[in-house]
N, C-alpha and C positions, 0 to 999 in steps of 0.2 A: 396526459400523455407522459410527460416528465415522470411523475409521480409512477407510474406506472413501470416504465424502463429502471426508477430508483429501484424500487417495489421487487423487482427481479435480480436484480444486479446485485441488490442489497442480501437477498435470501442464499444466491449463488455462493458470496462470501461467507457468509456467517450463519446461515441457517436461520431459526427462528426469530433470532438476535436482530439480525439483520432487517428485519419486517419493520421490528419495533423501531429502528433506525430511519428507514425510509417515513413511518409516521410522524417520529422528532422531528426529520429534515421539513415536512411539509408543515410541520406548527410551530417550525424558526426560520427567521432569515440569517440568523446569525453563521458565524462560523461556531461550532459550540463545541468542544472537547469532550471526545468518549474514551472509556476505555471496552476495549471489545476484546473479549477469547481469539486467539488465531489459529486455528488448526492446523494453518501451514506449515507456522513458526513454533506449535506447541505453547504459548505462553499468551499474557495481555499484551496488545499493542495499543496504543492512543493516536485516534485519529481525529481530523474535524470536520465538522457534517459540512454541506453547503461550500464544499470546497471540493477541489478533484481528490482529495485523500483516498476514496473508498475506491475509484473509478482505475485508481492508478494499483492500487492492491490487486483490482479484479484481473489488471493487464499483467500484474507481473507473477500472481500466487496464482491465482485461478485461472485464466487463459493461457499460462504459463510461454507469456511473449519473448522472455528472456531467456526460453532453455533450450535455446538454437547450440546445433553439433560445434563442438571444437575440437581440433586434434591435437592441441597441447595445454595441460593444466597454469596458468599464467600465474605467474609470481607475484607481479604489482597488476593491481584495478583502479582506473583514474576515474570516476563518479564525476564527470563537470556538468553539472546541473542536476546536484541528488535531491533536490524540492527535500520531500521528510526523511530521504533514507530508505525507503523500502527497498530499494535496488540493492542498493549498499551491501543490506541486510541478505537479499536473495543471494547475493554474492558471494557472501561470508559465510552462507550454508553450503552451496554448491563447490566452491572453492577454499576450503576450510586453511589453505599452507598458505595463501596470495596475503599480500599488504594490500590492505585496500583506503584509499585516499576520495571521500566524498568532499565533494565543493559543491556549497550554493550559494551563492552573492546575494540570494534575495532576502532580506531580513524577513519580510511576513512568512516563509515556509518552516522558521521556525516554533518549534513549538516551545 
């Protein structure tokens, strides 16, 4: 079932890429470091399997949870709890003039 939901979720992001990903995550427990095409962001991004990295890309590039209406372009972005960054990052596309300031306290979200 798991596998399955990966399986999907993984292909949504990444295409074919993303198959091969859902398979790695099912023959490691680890957290293991990929680098993956982004079509979102145009470039590589690194992420780690077995961890919510790929779950939090699908919410914020591909369901696109963060690209709710605003009526003013905001100068400063405060990120208090940016885990890897990918907010960060949608941020810094979407709002290209703003200072943006990510914070994460948690040493493991570091890569």
């Amino acid at each position: 079932m798991k596998f399955t939901r990966n399986l999907k979720r993984n292909r949504r992001c990444f295409g074919l890429t993303g198959i091969l990903l859902a398979f790695r995550e099912l023959t490691t427990s680890d957290a293991l470091g990929v680098s993956v095409f982004s079509r979102h962001m145009g470039r590589p991004i690194h992420l780690r399997l077995n961890t919510t990295d790929i779950a939090i890309y699908n919410q914020i590039f591909v369901l696109r949870e963060y690209a709710f209406p605003i009526a003013i372009e905001p100068k400063v972005i405060v990120d208090a709890g940016a885990n890897i960054g990918l907010s960060a990052v949608y941020y810094a596309q979407r709002f290209p003039a703003a200072k943006i300031y990510a914070l994460e306290p948690e040493r493991s979200r570091l890569l």
